[in-house]
C-alpha positions as protocol buffer text, in pm:
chain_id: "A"
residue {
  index: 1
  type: UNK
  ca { x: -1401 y: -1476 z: -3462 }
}
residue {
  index: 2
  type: UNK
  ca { x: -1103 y: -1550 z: -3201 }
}
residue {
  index: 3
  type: UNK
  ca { x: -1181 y: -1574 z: -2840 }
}
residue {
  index: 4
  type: UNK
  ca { x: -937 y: -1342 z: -2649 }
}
residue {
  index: 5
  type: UNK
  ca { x: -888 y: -1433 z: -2317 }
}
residue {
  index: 6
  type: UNK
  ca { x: -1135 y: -1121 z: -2168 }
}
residue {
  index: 7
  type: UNK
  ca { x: -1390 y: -1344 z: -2295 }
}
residue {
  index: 8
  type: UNK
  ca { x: -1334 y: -1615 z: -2142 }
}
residue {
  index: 9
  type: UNK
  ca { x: -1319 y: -1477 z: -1810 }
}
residue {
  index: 10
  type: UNK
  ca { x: -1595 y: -1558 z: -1577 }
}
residue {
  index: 11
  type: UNK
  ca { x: -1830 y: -1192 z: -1522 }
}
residue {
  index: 12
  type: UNK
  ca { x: -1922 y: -1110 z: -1203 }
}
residue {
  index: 13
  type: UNK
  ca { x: -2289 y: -1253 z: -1232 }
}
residue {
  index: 14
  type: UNK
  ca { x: -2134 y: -1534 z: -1338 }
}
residue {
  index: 15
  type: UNK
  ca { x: -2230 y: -1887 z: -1114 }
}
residue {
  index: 16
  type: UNK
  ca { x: -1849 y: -2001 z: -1123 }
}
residue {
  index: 17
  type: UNK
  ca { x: -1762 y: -1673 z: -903 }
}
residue {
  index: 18
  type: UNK
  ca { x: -1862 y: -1714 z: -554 }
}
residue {
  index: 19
  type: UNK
  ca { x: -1874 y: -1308 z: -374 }
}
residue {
  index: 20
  type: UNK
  ca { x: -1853 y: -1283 z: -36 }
}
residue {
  index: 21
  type: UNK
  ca { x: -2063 y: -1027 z: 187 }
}
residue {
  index: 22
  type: UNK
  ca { x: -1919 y: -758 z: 432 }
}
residue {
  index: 23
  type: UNK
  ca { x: -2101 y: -504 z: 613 }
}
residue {
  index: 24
  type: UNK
  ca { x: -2111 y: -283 z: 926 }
}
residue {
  index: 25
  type: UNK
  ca { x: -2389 y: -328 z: 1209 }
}
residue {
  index: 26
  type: UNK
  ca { x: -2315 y: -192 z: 1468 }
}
residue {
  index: 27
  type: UNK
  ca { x: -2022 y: 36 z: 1642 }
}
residue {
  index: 28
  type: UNK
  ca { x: -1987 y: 90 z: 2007 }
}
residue {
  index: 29
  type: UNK
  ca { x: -1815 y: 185 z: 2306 }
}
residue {
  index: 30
  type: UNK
  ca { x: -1770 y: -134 z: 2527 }
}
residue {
  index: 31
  type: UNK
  ca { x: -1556 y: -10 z: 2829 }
}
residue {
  index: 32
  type: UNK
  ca { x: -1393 y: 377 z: 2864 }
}
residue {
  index: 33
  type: UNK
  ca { x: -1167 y: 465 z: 3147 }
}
residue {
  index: 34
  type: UNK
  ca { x: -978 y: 879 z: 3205 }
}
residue {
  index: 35
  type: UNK
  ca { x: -753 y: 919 z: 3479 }
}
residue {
  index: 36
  type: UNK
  ca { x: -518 y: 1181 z: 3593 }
}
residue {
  index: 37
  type: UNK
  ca { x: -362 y: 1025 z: 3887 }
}
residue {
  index: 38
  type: UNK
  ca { x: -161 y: 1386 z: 3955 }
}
residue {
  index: 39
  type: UNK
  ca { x: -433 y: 1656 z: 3874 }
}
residue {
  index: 40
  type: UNK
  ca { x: -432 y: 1938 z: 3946 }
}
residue {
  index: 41
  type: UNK
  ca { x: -45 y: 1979 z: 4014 }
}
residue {
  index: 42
  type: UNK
  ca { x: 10 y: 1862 z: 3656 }
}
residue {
  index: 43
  type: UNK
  ca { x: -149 y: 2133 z: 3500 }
}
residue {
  index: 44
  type: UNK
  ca { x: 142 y: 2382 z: 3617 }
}
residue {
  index: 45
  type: UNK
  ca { x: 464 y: 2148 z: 3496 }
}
residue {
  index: 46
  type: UNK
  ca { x: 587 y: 2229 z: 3153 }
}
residue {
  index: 47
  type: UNK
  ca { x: 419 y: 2039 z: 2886 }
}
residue {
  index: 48
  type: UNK
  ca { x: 674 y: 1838 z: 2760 }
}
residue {
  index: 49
  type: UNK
  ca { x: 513 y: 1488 z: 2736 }
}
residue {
  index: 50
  type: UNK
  ca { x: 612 y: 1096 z: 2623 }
}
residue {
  index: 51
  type: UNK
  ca { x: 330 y: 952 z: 2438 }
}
residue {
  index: 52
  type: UNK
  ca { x: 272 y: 577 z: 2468 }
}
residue {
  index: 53
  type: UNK
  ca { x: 21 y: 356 z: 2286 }
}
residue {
  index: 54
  type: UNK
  ca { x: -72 y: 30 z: 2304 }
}
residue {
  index: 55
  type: UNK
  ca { x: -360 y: -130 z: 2071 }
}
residue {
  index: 56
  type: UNK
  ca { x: -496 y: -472 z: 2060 }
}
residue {
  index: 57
  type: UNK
  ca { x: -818 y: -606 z: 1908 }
}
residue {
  index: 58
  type: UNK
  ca { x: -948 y: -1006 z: 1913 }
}
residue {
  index: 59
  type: UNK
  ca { x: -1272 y: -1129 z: 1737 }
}
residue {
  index: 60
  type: UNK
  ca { x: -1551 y: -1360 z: 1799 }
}
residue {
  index: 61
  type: UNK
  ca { x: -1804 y: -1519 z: 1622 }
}
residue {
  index: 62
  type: UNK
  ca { x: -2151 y: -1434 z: 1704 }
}
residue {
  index: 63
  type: UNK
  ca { x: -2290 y: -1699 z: 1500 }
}
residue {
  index: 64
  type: UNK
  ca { x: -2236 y: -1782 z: 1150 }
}
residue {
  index: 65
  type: UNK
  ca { x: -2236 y: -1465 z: 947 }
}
residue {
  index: 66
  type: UNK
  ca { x: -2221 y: -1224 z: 1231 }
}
residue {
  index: 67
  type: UNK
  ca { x: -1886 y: -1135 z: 1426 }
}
residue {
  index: 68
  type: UNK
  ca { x: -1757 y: -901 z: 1699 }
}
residue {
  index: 69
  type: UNK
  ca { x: -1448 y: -728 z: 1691 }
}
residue {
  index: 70
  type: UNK
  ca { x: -1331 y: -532 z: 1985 }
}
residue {
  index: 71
  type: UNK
  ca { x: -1052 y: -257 z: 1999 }
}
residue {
  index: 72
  type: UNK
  ca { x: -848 y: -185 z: 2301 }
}
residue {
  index: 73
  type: UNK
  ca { x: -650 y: 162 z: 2285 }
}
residue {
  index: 74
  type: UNK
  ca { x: -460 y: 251 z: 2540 }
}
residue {
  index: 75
  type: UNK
  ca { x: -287 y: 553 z: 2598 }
}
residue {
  index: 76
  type: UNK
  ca { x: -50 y: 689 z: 2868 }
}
residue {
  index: 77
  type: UNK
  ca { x: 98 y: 997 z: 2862 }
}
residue {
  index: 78
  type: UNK
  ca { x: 417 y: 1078 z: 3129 }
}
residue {
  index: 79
  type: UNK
  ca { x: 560 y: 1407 z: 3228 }
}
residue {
  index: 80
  type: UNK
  ca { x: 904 y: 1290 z: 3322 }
}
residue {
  index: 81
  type: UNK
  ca { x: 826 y: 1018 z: 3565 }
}
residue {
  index: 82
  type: UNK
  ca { x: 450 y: 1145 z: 3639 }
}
residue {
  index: 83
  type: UNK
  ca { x: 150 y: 990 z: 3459 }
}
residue {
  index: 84
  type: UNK
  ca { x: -58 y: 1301 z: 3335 }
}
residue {
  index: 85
  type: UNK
  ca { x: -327 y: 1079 z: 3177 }
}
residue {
  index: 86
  type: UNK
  ca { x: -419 y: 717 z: 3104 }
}
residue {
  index: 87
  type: UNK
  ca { x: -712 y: 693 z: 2897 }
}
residue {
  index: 88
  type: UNK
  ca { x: -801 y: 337 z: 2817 }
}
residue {
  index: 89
  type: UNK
  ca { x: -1116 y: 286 z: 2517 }
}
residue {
  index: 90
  type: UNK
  ca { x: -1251 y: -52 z: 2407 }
}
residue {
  index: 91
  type: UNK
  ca { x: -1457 y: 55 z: 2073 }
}
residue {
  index: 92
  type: UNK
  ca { x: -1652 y: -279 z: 1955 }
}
residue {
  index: 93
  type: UNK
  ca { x: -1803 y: -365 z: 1634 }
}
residue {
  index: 94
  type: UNK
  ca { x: -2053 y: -589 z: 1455 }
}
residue {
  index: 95
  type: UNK
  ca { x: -1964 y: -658 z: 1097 }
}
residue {
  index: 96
  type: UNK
  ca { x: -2178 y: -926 z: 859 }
}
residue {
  index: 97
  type: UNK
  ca { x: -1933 y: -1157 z: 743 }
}
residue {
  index: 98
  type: UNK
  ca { x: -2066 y: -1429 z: 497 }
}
residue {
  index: 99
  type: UNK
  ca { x: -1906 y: -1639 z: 202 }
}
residue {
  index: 100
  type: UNK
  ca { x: -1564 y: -1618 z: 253 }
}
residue {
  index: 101
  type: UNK
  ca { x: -1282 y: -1909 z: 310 }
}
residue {
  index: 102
  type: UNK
  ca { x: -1194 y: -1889 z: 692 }
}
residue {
  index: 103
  type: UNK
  ca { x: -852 y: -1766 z: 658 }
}
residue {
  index: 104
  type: UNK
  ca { x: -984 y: -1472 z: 494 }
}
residue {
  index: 105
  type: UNK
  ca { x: -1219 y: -1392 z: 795 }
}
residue {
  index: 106
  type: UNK
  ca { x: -944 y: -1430 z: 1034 }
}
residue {
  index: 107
  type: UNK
  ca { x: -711 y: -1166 z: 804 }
}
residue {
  index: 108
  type: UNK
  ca { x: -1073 y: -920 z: 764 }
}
residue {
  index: 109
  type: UNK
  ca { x: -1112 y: -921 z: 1155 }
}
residue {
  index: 110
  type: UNK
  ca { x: -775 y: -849 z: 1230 }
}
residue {
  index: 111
  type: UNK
  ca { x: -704 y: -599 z: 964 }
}
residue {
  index: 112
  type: UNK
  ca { x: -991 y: -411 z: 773 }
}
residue {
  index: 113
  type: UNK
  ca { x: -1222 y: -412 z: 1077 }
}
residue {
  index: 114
  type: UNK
  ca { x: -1007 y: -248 z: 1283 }
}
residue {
  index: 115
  type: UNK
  ca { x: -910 y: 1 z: 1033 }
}
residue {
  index: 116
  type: UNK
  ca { x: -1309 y: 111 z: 1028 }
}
residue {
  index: 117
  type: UNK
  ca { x: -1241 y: 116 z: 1388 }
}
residue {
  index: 118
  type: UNK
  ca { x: -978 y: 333 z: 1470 }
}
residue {
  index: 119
  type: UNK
  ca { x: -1064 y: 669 z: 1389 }
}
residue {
  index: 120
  type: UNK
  ca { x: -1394 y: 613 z: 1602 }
}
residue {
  index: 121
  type: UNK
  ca { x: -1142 y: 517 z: 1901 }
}
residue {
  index: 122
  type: UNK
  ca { x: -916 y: 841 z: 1789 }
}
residue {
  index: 123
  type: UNK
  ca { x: -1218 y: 1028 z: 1801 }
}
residue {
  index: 124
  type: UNK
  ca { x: -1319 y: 962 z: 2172 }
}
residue {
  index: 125
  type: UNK
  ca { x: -914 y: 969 z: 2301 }
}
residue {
  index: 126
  type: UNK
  ca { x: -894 y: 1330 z: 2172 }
}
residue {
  index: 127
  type: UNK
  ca { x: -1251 y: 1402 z: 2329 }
}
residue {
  index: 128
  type: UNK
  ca { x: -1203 y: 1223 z: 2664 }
}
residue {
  index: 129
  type: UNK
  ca { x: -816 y: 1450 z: 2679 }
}
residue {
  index: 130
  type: UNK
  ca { x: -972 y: 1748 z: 2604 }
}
residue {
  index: 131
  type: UNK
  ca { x: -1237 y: 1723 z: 2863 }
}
residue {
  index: 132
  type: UNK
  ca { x: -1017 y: 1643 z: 3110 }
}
residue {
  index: 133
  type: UNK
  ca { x: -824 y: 1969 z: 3038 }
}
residue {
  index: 134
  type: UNK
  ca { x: -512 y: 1847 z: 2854 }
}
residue {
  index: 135
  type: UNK
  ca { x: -424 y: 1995 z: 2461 }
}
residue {
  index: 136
  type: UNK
  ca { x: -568 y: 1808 z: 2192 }
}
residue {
  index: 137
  type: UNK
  ca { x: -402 y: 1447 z: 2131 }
}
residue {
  index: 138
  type: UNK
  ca { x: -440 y: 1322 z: 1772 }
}
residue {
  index: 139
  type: UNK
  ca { x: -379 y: 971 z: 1721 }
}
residue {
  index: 140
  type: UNK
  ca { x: -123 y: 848 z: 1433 }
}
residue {
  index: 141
  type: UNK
  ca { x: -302 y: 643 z: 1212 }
}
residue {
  index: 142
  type: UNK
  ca { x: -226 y: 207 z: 1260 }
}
residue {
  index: 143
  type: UNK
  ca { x: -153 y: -25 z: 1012 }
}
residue {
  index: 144
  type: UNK
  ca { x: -316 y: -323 z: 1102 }
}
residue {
  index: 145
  type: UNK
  ca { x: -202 y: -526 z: 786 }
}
residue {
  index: 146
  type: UNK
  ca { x: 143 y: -468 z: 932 }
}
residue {
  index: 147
  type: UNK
  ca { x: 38 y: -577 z: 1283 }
}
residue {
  index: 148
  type: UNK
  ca { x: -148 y: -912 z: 1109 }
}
residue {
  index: 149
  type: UNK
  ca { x: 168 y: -1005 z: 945 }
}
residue {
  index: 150
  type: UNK
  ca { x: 419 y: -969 z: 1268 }
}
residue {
  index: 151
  type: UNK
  ca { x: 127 y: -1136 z: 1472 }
}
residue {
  index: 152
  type: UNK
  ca { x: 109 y: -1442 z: 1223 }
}
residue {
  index: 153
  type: UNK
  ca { x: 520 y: -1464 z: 1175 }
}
residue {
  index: 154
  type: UNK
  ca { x: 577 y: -1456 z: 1588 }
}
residue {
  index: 155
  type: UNK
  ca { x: 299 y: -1719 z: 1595 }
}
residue {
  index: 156
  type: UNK
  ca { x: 490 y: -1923 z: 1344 }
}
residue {
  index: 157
  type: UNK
  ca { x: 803 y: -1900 z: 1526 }
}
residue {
  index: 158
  type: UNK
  ca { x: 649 y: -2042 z: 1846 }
}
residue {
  index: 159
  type: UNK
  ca { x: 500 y: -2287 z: 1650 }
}
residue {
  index: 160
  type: UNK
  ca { x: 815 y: -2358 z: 1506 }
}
residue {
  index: 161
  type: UNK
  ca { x: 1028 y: -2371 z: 1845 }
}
residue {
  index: 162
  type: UNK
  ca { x: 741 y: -2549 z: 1998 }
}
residue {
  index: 163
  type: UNK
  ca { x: 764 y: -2884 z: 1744 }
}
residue {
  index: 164
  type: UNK
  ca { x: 1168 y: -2842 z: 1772 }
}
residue {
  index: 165
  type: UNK
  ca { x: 1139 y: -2875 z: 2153 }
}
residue {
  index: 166
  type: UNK
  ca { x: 898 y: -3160 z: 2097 }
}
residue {
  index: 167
  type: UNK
  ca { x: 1168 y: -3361 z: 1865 }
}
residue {
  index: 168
  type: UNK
  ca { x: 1436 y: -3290 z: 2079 }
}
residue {
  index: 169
  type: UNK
  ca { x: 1310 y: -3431 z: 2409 }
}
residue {
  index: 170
  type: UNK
  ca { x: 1185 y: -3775 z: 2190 }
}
């Protein structure tokens, strides 16, 4: 009998193959702000709005397995040069994080954690605008691998012009 290389691959109960453990504990709103600096007189202009969005989210360790990852979406929507609404959500999670390299936490908190995150942020944007009288705003959805990548190239770059400043001045 031949060995074919399937066989010789490690199985997944295998003690070569170290898994790694991911979970969600907790969601929650940390911080929620609606304003609508030029209510009511904004309610009769034409609806004819510019959308912004700005999103950010940073981690922390809690201790060794456990780690906090908090999701700032903010949203400001102009009528010409009038601000109709600014609604501003921090949406936090707790995610079990255990037996992974450290590079690979750093990528999970910036990228898969806040894609569990998002639509609960979405969810409370389009409540909180609704409440406060305005149509329905649905949230495009965010690519947060994308965002990792431009975050960690930019960070290179300073890095980069950083140690060329450094050689230059020596």
């Amino acid at each position: 009998m031949t060995d074919s290389p399937e066989n010789n691959q490690p199985t997944a109960n295998s003690d070569n193959k170290k898994s790694g453990q991911f979970s969600l504990q907790k969601i929650y709103v940390k911080d929620i702000s609606f304003e609508t600096p030029h209510s009511p007189e904004i309610f009769t202009e034409e609806w004819a709005p510019a959308v912004n969005m700005q999103i950010s989210n940073e981690a922390k360790s809690l201790n060794e397995e456990l780690h906090e990852v908090m999701l700032a979406v903010t949203v400001t929507v102009t009528l010409g040069e009038k601000t109709a609404y600014l609604v501003e959500v921090h949406i936090g999670g707790i995610f079990h994080i255990k037996g992974f390299q450290q590079n690979v936490i750093e990528r999970m908190a910036a990228t898969v954690c806040p894609n569990i995150l998002f639509p609960f942020a979405r969810e409370v944007v389009s409540d909180l605008v609704t409440r406060g009288g305005f149509p329905q705003l649905l949230l495009a959805p965010v690519n947060f691998e994308v965002l990792y990548a431009q975050q960690k190239q930019q960070s290179e770059k300073r890095e980069l012009e950083k140690s060329t400043e450094a050689e230059t001045k020596h």
